[in-house]
C-alpha positions, 0 to 999 in steps of 0.5 A, spaced: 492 467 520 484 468 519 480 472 514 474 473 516 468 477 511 463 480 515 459 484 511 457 486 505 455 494 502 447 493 500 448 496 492 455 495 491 462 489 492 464 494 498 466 488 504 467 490 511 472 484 515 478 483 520 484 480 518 487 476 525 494 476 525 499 474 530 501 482 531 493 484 531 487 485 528 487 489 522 480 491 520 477 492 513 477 496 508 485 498 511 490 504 508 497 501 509 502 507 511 508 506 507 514 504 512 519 503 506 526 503 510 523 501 516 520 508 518 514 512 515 517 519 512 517 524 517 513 520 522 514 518 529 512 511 531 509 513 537 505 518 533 503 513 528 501 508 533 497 513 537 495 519 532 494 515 526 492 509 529 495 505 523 493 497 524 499 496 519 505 498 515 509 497 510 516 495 508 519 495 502 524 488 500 529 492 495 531 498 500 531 494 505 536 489 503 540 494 501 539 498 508 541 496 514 541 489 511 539 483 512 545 482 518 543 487 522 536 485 521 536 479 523 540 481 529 534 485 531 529 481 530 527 483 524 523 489 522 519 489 528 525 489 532 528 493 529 523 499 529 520 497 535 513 496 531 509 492 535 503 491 529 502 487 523 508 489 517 506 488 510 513 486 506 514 487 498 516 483 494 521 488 490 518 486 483 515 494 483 523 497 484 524 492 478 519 495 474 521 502 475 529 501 476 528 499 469 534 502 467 539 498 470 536 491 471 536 485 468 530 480 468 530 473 465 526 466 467 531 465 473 531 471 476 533 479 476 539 482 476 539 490 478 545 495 479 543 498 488 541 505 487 547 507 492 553 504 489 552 501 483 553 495 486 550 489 483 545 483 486 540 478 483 533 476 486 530 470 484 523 468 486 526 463 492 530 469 494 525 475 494 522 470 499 528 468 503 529 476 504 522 476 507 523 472 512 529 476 514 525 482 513 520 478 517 513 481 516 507 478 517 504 477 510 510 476 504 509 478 496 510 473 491 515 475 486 513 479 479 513 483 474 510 489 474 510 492 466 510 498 465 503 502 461 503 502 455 505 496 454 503 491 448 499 485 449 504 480 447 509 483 452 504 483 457 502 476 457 509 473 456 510 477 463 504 475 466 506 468 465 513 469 468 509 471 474 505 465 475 511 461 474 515 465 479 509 465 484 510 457 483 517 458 486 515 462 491 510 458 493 514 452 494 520 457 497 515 459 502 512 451 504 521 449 504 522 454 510 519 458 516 519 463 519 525 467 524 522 470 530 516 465 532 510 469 528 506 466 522 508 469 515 502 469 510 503 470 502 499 474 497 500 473 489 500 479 485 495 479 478 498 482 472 496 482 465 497 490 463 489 494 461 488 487 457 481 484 460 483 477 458 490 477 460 486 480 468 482 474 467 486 469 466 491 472 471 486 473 476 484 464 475 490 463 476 492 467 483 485 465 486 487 458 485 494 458 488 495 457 495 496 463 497 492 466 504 490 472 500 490 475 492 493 481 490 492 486 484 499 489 481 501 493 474 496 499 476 496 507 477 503 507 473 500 512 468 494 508 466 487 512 466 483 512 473 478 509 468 482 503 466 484 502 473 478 502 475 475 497 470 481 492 470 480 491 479 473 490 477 475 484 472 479 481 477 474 482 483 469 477 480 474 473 479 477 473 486 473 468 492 470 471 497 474 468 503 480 471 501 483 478 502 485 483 496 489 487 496 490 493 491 498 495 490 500 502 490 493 505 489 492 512 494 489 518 492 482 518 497 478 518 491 481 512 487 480 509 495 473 509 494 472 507 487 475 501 488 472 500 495 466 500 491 470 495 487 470 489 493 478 491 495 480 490 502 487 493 502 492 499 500 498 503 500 501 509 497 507 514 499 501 519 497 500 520 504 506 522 506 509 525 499 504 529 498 504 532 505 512 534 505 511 537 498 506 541 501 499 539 499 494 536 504 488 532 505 481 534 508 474 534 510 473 539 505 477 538 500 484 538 498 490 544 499 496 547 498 500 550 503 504 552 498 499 558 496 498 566 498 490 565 500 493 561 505 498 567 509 493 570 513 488 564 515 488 563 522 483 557 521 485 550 524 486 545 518 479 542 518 483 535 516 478 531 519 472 532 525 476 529 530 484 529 529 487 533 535 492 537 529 485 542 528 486 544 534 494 546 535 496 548 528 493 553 523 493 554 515 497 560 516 502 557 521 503 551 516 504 554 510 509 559 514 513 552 516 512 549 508 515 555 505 521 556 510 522 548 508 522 547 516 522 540 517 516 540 522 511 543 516 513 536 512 511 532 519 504 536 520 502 536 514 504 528 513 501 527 520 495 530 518 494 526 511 495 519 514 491 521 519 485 523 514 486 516 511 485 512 517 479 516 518 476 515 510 478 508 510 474 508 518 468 512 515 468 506 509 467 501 514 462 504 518 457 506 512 459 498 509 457 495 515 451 499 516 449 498 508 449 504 506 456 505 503 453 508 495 449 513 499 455 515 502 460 515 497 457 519 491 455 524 497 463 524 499 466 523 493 465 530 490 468 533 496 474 531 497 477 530 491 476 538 490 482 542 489 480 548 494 
């Protein structure tokens, strides 16, 4: 697996590369759809390949797990296998379902136990295990184990969780060096910053992620409630730390805005349900801003989507027929509108990349940004 940085935004840390993996190419900046339980909500594969044209997905560790379960899993060959996915997977760690299964679980040095979802069924990952579980999962970049604390949260309680993190990213390293992959393809692993809204605690976090030897460096423990301007002040802290030859990876970060901004702020990669989420509960993303089905002014407009200058959906389906399937809680009406927003953030994420590499990505960007952050 290969990272490589092939160009810089003339006034800003914005980069544009490719990362090589045994399952493709994955260019740079790059919004990961969200495969949580091997499938992306709403969407067919093909549609996801051809439409979308996603580079990469993502699968969540915990639910996977539970379902269909490491057994059936393995038999298929893994996540790809099984879904019959053919381009690079990102897996999770499962450190964020501990942060918001906080209720019914359990965390200390060895490890955490939590209670399954489904049926209160108790189960306990260690760091060691969370790297056992993804390489049955079998995704083409695996997460370290963390902890990722809840905001507010007091500095003392940061610290003292960002330490357990770096310890457990030492386990998981030596996990990661003492096993190998299952189904003959590379399996490259990321460390997770922590440290809360607190500038040292990023900083220290940050040293200590870039000098691991991990393949790539990730950001966790934000957009959990904190203000858009923390956010992006703690990804700046932390990307002058970072090396340049090593992607970065900012976790759960998704609204087309907060994408830009932290473009801006040298980050390589996202994900977010947002996309997906959004979309089956009405709202969609476009060129011209954004919009809720869910409203009267859009009964009679017969005006296609507009949701970007080439997607195929502008030209089959209007605003009043999807807010005809959105209020009659049809299942196509999740489907367009979640096909229509993963396709609108390929298309975001292309045009950033494109503006990068020609060096004009500030121009754009404070150009862009008032459009389609507006609420239409």
């Amino acid at each position: 697996m290969q990272f490589n940085l092939l160009a810089t935004d003339k006034k800003t840390k914005a980069r544009y590369g490719k990362l090589v993996t045994d399952h493709g190419e994955i260019e740079t900046p790059v919004f990961m759809s969200v495969g949580t339980l091997a499938n992306v909500k709403t969407v067919h594969t093909e549609h996801l390949e051809n439409m979308v044209n996603a580079p990469i997905i993502l699968g969540n560790t915990y639910h996977l797990y539970l379902r269909p379960g490491l057994e059936t899993l393995e038999k298929a060959g893994g996540m790809h296998g099984f879904m019959n996915w053919k381009r690079p997977i990102l897996t999770d760690s499962g450190g964020f379902q501990v942060y918001s299964l906080s209720e019914i679980r359990n965390i200390k040095e060895e490890g955490v136990q939590f209670k399954s979802h489904i049926d209160g069924s108790k189960h306990f990952f260690s760091p060691e295990y969370a790297i056992d579980v993804q390489r049955t999962i079998g995704g083409d970049i695996m997460m370290a184990f963390d902890e990722c604390t809840p905001y507010p949260c007091d500095y003392t309680y940061a610290k003292n969780s960002m330490h357990m993190t770096h310890r457990w990213l030492d386990r998981c390293v030596q996990q990661a060096k003492d096993t190998q992959p299952k189904y003959g393809h590379e399996q490259a692993l990321f460390g997770i910053v922590q440290g809360s809204v607190y500038k040292d605690l990023r900083v220290q976090s940050a040293e200590y992620i870039a000098n691991s030897e991990c393949f790539g460096n990730a950001i966790g423990g934000l957009s959990v409630g904190e203000p858009n301007e923390m956010m992006y002040e703690m990804t700046d802290v932390v990307t002058d730390v970072f090396q340049k030859e090593k992607p970065r990876y900012l976790m759960g970060v998704g609204k087309p805005e907060d994408l830009l901004e932290c473009i801006e702020r040298g980050i390589d990669m996202f994900d977010c349900v947002m996309p997906t989420r959004n979309g089956r509960n009405g709202m969609i993303f476009t060129v011209d801003g954004a919009l809720n089905m869910k409203n009267a002014k859009w009964k009679n407009d017969f005006s296609p989507l507009n949701s970007t200058p080439i997607s195929d959906l502008d030209h089959r389906y209007t605003k009043a027929y999807l807010r005809h399937l959105i209020t009659s809680h049809e299942a196509l009406g999740a489907m367009i509108a979640s096909l229509n927003n993963l396709i609108f953030y390929q298309w975001l994420t292309k045009q950033a990349r494109e503006h990068i590499k020609e060096g004009t990505y500030f121009e754009w960007k404070q150009e862009i940004l008032p459009i389609i952050s507006r609420r239409i």
